[in-house]
LUMFIKE-580912 format. One line per 8 residues: number of its first residue (from 0); their letters; for each residue x, y, z of N, C-alpha, C. Coordinates in nm, 2 decimals. Example, Ala and Ser with C-alpha at 12.3 -4.5 7.8 and 13.67 -1.06 7.14 Angstrom:
2
0 = as = 1.32,-0.57,0.78,1.23,-0.45,0.78,1.32,-0.33,0.78; 1.28,-0.22,0.71,1.37,-0.11,0.71,1.29,0.00,0.79
END
This chain:
193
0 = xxxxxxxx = -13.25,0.51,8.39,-13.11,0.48,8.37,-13.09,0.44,8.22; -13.22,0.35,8.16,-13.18,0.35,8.00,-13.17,0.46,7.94; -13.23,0.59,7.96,-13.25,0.73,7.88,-13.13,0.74,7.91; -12.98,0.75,8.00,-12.92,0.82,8.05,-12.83,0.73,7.99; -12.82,0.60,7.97,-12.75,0.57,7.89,-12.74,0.52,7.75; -12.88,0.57,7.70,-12.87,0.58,7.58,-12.83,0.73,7.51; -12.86,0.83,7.59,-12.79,0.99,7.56,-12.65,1.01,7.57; -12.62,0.89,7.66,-12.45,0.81,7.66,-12.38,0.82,7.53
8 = xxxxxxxx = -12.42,0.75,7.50,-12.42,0.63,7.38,-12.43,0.78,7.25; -12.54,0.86,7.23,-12.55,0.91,7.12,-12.45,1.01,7.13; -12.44,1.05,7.24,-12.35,1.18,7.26,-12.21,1.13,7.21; -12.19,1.01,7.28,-12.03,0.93,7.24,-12.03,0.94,7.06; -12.14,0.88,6.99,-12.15,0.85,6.85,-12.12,0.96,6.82; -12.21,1.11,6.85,-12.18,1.19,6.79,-12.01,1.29,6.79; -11.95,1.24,6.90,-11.84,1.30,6.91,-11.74,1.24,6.84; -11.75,1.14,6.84,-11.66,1.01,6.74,-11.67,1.08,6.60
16 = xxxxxxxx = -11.82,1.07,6.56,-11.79,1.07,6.44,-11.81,1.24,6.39; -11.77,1.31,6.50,-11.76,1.45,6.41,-11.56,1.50,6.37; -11.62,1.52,6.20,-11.45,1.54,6.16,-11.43,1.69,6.22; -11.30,1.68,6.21,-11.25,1.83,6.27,-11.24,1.92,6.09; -11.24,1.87,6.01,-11.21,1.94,5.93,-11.32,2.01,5.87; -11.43,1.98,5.90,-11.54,2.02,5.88,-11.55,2.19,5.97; -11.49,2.15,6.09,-11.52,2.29,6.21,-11.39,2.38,6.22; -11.28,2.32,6.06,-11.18,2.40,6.02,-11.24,2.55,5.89
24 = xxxxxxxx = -11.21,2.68,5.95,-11.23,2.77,5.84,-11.12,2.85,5.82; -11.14,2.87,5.67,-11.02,2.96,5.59,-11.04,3.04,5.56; -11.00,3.14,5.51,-10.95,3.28,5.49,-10.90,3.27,5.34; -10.99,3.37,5.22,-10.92,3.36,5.11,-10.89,3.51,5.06; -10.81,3.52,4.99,-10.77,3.69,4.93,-10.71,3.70,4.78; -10.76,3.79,4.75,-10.70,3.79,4.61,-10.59,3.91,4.58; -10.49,3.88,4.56,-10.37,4.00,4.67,-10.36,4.09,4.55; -10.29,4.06,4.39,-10.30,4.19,4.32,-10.39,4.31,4.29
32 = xxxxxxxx = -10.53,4.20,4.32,-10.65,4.34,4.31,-10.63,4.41,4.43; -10.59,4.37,4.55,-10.56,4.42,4.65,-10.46,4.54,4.65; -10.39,4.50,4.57,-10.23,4.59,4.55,-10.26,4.68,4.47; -10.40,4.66,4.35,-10.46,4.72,4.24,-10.50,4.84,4.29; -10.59,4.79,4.39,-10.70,4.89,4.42,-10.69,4.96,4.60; -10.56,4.97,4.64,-10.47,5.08,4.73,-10.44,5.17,4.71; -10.53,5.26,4.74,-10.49,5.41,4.76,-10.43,5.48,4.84; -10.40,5.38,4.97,-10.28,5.43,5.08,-10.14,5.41,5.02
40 = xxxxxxxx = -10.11,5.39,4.90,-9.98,5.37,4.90,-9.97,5.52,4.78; -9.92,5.63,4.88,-9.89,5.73,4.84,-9.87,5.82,4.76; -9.94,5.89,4.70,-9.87,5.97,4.56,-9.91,5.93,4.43; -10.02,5.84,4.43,-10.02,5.79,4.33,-10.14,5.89,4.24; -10.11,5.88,4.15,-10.20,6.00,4.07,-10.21,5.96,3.93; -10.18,5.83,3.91,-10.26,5.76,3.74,-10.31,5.67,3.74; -10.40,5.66,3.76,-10.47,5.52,3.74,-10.53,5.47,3.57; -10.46,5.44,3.50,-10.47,5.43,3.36,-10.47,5.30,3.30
48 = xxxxxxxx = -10.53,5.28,3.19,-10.53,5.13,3.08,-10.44,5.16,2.93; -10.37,5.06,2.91,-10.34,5.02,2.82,-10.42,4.93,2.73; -10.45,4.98,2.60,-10.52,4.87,2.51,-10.49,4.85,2.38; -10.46,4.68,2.36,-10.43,4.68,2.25,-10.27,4.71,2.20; -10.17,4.67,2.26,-10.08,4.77,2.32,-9.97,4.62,2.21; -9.81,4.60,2.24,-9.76,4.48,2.19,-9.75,4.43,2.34; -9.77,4.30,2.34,-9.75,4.20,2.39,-9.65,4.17,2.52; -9.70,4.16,2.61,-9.55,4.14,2.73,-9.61,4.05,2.82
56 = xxxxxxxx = -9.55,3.94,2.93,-9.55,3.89,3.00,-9.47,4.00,3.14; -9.56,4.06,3.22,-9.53,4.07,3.31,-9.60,4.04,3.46; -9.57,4.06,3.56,-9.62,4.07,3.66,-9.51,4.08,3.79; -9.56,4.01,3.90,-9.46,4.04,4.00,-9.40,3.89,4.11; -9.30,3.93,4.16,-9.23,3.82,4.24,-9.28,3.87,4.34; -9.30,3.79,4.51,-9.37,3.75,4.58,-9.35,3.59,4.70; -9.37,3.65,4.86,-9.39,3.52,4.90,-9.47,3.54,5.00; -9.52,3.45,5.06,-9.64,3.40,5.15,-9.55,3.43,5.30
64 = xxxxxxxx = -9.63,3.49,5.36,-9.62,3.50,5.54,-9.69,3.39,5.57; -9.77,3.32,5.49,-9.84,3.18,5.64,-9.86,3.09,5.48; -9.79,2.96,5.53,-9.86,2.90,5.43,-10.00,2.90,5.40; -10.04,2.86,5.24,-10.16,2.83,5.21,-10.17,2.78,5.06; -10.21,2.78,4.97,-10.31,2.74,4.87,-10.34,2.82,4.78; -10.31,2.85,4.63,-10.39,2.87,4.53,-10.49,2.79,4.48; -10.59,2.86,4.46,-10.75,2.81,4.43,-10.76,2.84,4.30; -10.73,2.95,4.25,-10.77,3.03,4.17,-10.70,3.15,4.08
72 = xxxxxxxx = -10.72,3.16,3.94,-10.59,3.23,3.90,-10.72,3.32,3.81; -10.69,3.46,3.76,-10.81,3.56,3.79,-10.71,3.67,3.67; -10.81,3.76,3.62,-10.74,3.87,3.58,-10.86,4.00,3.56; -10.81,4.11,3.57,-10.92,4.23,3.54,-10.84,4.33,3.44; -10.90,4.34,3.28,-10.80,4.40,3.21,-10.94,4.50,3.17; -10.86,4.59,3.10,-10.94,4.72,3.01,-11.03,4.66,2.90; -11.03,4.56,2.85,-11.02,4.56,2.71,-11.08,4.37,2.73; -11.19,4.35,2.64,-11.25,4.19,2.61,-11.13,4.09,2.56
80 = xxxxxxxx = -11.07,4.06,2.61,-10.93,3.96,2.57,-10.94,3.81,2.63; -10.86,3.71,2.54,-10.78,3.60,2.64,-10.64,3.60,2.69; -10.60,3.62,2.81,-10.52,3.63,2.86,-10.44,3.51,2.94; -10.36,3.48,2.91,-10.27,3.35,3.01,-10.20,3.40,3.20; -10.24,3.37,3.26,-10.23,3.36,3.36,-10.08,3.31,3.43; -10.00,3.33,3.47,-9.93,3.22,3.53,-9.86,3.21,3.68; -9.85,3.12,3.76,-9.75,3.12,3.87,-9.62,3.02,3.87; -9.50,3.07,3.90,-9.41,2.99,3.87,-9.33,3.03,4.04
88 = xxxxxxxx = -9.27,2.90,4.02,-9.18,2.87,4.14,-9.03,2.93,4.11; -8.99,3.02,4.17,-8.89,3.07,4.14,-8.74,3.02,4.17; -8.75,2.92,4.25,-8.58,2.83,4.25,-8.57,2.77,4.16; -8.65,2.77,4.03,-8.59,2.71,3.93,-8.67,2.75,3.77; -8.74,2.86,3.84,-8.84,2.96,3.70,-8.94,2.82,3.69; -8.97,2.76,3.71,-9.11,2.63,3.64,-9.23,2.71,3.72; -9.31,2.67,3.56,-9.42,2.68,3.55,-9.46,2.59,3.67; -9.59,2.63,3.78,-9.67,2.56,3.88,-9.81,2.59,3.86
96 = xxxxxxxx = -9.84,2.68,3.77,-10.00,2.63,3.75,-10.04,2.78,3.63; -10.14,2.74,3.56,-10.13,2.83,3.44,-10.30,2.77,3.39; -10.34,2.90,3.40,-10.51,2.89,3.33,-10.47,3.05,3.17; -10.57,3.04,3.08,-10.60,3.10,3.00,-10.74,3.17,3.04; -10.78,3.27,3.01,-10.88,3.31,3.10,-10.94,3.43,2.96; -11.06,3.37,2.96,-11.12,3.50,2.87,-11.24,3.58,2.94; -11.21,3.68,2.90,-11.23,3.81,3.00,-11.32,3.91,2.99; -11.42,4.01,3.03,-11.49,4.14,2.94,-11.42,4.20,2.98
104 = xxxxxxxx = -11.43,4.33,2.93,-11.39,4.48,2.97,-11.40,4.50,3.08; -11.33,4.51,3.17,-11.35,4.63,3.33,-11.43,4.53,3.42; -11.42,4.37,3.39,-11.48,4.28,3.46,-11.37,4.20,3.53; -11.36,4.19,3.69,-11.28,4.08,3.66,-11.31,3.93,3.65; -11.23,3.84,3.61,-11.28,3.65,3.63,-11.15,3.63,3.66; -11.23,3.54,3.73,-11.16,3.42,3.81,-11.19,3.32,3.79; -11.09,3.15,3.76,-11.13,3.03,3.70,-11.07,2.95,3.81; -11.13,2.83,3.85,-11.10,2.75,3.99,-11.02,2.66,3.90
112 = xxxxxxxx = -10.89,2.61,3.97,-10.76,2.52,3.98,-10.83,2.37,3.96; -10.82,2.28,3.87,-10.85,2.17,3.91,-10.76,2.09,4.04; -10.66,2.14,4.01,-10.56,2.09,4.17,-10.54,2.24,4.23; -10.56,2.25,4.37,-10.48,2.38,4.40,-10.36,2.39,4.44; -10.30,2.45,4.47,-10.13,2.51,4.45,-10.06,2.53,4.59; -10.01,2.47,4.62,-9.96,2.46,4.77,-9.87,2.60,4.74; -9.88,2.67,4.84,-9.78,2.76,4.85,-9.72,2.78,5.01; -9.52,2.80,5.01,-9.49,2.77,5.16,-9.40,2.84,5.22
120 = xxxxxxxx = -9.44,2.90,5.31,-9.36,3.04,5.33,-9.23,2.96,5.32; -9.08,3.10,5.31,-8.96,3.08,5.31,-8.94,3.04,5.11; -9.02,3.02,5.07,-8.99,3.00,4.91,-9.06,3.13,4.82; -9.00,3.16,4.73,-9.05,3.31,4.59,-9.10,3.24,4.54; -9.21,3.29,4.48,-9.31,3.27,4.38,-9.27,3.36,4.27; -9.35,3.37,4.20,-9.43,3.47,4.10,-9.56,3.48,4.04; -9.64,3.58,3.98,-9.74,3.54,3.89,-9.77,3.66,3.77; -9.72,3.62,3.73,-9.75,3.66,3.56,-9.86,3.69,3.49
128 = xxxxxxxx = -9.91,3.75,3.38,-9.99,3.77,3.28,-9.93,3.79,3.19; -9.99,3.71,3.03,-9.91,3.74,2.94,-10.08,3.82,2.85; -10.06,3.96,2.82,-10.15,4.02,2.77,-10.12,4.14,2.68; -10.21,4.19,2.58,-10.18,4.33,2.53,-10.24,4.44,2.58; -10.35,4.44,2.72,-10.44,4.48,2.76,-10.34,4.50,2.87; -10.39,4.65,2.96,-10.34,4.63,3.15,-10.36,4.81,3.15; -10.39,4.74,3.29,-10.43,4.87,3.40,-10.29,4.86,3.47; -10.27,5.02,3.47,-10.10,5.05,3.54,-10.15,5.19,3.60
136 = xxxxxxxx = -10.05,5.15,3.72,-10.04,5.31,3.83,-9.89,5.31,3.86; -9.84,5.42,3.84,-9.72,5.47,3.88,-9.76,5.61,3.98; -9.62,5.67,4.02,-9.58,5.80,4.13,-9.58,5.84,4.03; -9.58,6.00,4.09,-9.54,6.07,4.00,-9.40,6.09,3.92; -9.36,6.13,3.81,-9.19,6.15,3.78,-9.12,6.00,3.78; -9.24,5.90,3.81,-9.24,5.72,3.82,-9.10,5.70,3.95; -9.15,5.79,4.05,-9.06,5.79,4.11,-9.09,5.65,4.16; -8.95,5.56,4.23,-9.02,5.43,4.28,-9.05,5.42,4.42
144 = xxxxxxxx = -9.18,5.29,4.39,-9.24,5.26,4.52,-9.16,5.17,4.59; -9.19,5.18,4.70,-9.11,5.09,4.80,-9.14,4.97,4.85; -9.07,4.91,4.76,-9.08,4.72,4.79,-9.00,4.69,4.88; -9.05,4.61,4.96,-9.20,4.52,4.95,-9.31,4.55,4.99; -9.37,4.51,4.92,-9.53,4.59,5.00,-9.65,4.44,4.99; -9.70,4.47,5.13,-9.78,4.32,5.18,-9.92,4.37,5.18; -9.93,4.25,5.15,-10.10,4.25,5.12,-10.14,4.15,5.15; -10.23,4.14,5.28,-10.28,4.01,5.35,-10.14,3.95,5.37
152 = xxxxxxxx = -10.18,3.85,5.30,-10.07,3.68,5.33,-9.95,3.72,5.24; -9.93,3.82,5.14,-9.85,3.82,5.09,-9.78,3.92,5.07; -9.63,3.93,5.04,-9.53,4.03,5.03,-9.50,4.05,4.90; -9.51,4.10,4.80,-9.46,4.17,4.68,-9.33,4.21,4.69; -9.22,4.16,4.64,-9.12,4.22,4.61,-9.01,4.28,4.48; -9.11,4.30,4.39,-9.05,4.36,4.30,-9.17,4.31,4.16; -9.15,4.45,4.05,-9.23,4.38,3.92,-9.13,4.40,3.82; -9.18,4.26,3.77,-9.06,4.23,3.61,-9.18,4.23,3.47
160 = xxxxxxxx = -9.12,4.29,3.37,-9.20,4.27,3.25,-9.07,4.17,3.13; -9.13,4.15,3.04,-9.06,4.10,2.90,-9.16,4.13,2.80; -9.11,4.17,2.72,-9.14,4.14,2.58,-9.22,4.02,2.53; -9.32,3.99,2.47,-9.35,3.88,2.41,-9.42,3.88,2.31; -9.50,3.77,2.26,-9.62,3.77,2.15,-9.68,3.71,2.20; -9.80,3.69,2.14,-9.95,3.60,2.18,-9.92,3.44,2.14; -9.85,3.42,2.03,-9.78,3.32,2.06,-9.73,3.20,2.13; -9.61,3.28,2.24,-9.50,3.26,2.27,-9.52,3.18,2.45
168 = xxxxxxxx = -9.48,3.08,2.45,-9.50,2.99,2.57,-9.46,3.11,2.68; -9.49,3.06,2.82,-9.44,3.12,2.93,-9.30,3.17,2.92; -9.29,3.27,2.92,-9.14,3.32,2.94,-9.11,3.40,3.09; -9.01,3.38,3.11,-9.02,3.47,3.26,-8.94,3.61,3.21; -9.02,3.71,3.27,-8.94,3.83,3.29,-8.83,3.86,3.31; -8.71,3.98,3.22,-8.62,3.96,3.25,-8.54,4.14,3.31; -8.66,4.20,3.30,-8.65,4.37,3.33,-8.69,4.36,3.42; -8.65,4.40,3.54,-8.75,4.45,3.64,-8.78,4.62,3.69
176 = xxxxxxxx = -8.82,4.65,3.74,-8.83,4.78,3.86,-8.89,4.86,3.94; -8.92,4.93,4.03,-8.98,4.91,4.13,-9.08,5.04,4.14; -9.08,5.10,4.02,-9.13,5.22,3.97,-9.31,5.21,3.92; -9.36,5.08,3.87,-9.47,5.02,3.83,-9.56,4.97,3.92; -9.67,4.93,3.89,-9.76,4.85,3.93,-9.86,4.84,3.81; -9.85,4.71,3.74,-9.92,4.73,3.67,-9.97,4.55,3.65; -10.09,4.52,3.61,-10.15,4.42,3.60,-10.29,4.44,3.53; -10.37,4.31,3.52,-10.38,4.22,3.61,-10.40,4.08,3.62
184 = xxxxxxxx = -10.26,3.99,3.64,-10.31,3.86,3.66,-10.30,3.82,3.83; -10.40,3.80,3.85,-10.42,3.75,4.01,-10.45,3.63,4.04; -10.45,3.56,4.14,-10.49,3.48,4.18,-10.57,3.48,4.32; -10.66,3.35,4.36,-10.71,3.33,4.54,-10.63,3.26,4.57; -10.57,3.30,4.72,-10.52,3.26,4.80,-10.57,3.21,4.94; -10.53,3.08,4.97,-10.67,3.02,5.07,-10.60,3.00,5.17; -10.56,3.03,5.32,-10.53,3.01,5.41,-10.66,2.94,5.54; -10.58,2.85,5.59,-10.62,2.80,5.74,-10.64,2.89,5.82
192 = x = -10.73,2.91,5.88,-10.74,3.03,6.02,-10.75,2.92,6.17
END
């Protein structure tokens, strides 16, 4: 009877003190390399770099099908550069999290968030790169692709560029159209499963 209730006893301790978050696992994705490197999206016939080029802040607007988390903000360009990274909250253009990222040629990197970045379905994002370097695929005749296009957790809805300098703080895009794909500033995205 003491074995039986001392196996009591441990069994109880051990169930008490097991956290649930520990036997919680997530799901992470890095969605522009994703969007990068799709060859099911039709007709595409350039896969090309730009190097050394003037200066633009572009990338794309976007929102989350399940909430989650930025971890990580990443870019893969042609060319050994430092590139600024950015995600902004779109109800009001603010900056929400922004790494500088130096980079090799045809390598990508990724740099971890000291805080990560809550992201929550029903709200637009964005994320940006401000670079003179970028890998771009268009249709042919740049006829346009058809936004939105999802990838994992996320929906892409459209890409904007601007003009800029190396200089020049975060600016947001003010061209957009639906004819591009061109990057790369990316980020990890970490969902609950």
């Amino acid at each position: 009877m003491k074995k039986l209730t001392l196996l009591f006893v441990v069994t109880l301790g051990l169930l008490v003190g097991c956290n649930t978050d520990s036997m919680t696992s997530t799901s992470t994705e890095m969605p522009v390399a994703a969007l990068m490197s799709d060859n099911t999206l039709s007709d595409i016939t350039l896969n090309d770099t730009t190097i050394n080029s003037s200066y633009y802040e572009f990338g794309y607007e976007f929102n989350v099908t399940k909430n989650g988390k930025i971890t990580q903000l990443g870019t893969h360009i042609p060319d050994a550069s430092t590139v600024r990274v950015t995600v902004w909250d779109l109800s009001d253009t603010s900056v929400i999290a922004q790494a500088s990222i130096s980079a090799l040629a045809h390598t990508a990197k990724y740099v971890t968030l000291a805080t990560p970045v809550s992201l929550i379905v029903g709200k637009k994002y964005a994320v940006t790169i401000l670079s003179n370097d970028w890998y771009y695929r268009h249709r042919p005749g740049f006829i346009d692709y058809v936004y939105p296009i999802t990838k994992g957790n996320i929906t892409f809805t459209k890409y904007g560029y601007r003009s800029a300098s190396s200089l020049d703080p975060a600016i947001y895009p003010i061209s957009f159209n639906t004819a591009d794909i061109n990057g790369i500033g990316d980020f990890t995205f970490e969902t609950v499963n």
